[in-house]
N, C-alpha and C positions, 0 to 999 in steps of 0.2 A: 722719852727716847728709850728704845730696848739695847742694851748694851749687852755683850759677849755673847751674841747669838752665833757669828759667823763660826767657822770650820775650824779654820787656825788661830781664833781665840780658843779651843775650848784645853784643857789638860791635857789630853790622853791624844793631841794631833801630832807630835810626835816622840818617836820611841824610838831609841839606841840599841841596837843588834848585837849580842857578846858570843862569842864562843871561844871555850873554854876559859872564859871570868873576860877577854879581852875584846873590846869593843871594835865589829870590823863596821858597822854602818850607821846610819840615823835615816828612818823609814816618816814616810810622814802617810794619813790618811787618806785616799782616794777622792779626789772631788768627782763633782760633775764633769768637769771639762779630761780630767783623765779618764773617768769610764768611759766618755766618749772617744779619746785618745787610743784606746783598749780594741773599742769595737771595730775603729774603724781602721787598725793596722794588723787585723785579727780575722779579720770577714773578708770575703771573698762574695760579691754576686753576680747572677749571669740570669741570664732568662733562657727560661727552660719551658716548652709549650706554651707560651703567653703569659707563664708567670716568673715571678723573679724570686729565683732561689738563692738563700742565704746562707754559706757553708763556713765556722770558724776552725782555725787551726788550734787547738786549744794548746799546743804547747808553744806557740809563740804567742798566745793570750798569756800565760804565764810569766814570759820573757817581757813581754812588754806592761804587763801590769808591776813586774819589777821595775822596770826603769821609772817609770810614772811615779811608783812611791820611794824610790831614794831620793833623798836628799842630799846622802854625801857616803861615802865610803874611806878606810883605812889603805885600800889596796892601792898599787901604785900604776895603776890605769884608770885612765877616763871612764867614767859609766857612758855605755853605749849598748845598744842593745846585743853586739857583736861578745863583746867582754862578758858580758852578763852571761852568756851561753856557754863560752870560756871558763865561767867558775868553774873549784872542784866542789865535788858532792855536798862537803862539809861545809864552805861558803852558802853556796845556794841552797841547800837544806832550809839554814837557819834562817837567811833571808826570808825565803818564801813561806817559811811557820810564821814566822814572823810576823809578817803581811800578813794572812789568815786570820792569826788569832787577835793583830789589830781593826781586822773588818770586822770580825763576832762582836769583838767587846763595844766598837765603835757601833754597830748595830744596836748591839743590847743599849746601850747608852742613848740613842735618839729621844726617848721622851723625856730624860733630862734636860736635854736642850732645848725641847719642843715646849716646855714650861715656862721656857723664857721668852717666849714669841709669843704677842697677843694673841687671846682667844678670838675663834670666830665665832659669826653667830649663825644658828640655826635656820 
């Protein structure tokens, strides 16, 4: 049996948000079903001479790929994607580095995990 393959077994799925030393959130790492959560409250299609065009708003890809990775927050509002927009700079700064440089590392970190998943064969 292959044991702690999945996402939220691994270490580094989630990470607590501090600014200045105090902790405002706990972020967790992007699955499948939230980048699809991402795209599809982020995209706009229409057809356009027979074909179907696909336009994102990318700052409410940002907005919404916020809400998708918390988990929980110190603030004394519901996460909503409304609030989240609401933050000040310094809030959502953090948050969103946050997020970022948990997808790099979560990135870089894939063949760790992919070590743990039977080999295929050729």
């Amino acid at each position: 049996m292959i044991k702690n393959c999945f996402m939220d077994e691994q270490p580094n799925f989630i990470k607590e948000v501090k600014v200045d030393g105090e902790k405002i959130a706990v972020i967790k790492a992007l699955s499948r079903n939230d980048r699809a959560e991402i795209e599809e409250k982020s995209a706009t299609k229409e057809l356009k001479d027979g074909e179907i065009v696909v336009k994102f708003n990318f700052q409410k890809m940002q907005i919404v790929r916020m809400k998708c990775a918390l988990k929980s927050w110190e603030l004394d509002r519901d996460i909503t994607i409304e609030n989240i927009g609401l933050l000040p700079d310094k809030y959502f700064d953090a948050i969103d580095t946050a997020i970022q440089k948990m997808e790099a590392d979560w990135n870089a970190n894939k063949e760790g995990i992919s070590k743990n998943s039977p080999k295929q064969s050729d």
